[in-house]
C-alpha positions in Angstrom: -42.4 -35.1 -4.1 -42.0 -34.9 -0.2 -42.4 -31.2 1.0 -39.9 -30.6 4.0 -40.3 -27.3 6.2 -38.9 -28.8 9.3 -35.4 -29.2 10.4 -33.4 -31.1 12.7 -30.4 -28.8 14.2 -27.4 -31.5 15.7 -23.9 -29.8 16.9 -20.9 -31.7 15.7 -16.9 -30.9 15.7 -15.7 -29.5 13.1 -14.0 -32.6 12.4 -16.8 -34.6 12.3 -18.7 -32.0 9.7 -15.2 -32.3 7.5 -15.5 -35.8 7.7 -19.0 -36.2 6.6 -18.6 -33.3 3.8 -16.4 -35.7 2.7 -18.2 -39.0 2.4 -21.4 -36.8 1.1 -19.1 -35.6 -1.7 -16.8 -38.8 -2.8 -20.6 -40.1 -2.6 -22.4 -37.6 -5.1 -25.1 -36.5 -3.0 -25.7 -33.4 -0.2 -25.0 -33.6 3.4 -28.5 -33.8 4.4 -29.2 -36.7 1.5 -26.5 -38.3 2.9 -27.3 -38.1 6.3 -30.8 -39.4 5.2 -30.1 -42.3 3.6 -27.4 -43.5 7.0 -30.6 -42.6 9.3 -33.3 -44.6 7.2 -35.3 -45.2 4.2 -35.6 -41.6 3.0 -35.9 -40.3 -0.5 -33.1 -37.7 -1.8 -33.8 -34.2 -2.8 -31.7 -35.0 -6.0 -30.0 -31.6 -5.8 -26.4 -31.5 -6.8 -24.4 -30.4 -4.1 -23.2 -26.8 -3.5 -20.0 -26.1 -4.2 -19.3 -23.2 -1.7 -17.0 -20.7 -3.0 -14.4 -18.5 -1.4 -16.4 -15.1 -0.8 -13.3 -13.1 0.1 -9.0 -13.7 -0.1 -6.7 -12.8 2.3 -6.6 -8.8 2.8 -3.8 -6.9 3.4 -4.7 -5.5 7.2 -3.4 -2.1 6.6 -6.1 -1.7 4.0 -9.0 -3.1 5.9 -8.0 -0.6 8.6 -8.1 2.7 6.3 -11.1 1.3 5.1 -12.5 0.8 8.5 -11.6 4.9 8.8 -13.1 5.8 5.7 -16.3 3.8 7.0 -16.6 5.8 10.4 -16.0 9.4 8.7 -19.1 8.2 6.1 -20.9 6.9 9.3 -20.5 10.3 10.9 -21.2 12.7 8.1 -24.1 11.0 7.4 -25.4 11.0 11.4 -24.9 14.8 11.5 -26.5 15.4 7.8 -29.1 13.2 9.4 -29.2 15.7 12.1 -29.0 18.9 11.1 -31.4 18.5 8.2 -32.6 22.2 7.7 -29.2 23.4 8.2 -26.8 21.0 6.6 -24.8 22.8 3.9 -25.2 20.5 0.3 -21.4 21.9 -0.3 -19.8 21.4 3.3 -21.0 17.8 3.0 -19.8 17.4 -0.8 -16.7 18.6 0.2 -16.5 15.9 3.1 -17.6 13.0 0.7 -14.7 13.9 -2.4 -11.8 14.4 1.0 -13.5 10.5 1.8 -13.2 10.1 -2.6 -9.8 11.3 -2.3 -8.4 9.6 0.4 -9.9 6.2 -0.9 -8.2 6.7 -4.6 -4.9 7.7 -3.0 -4.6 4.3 -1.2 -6.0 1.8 -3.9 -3.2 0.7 -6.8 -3.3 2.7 -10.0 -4.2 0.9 -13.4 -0.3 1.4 -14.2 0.5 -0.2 -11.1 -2.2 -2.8 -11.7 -0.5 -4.8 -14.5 
């Protein structure tokens, strides 16, 4: 089995990466095994190729911004927990993490509303 650690970076269009997704898959074989066997006599990986999913769908906006919110109260109890250490009250910050709690449950869909 060949070991390869090296690799060969090449800018394309995003056209021309579409198109040659597409040959590599109506063909069977990876990008970089197809690419290989075009540029010479090399031997394939004989990986299947990924099939790359869909990580996220499309978000309502208003959501991602009260969730943005709810990320830059968290980041900034947690900076001044960070610094006031000694004096940080365990209760004044509890209460500032179930507000957070709150606020997040009030704006996601009930189960009822779920179905």
């Amino acid at each position: 089995m060949i070991k390869r650690n090296k690799f060969v970076h090449v800018k394309v269009s995003e056209l021309e990466r579409e198109a040659w997704q597409k040959i590599a898959e109506s063909n069977g074989v990876t990008l970089a095994d197809l690419i290989r066997q075009r540029l010479g006599d090399a031997q394939e990986v004989g990986r299947e190729p990924k099939r790359r999913k869909r990580l996220t769908k499309d978000a309502d906006p208003e959501l991602i911004r009260h969730l943005a919110k709810v990320g830059n109260n968290l980041n900034q109890i947690a900076g001044w927990v960070n610094t006031h250490k000694k004096t940080a009250e365990a209760v004044s910050v509890i209460a500032h993490l179930i507000a957070i709690q709150r606020s997040i449950s009030a704006f996601l869909p009930t189960e009822k509303n779920a179905d």
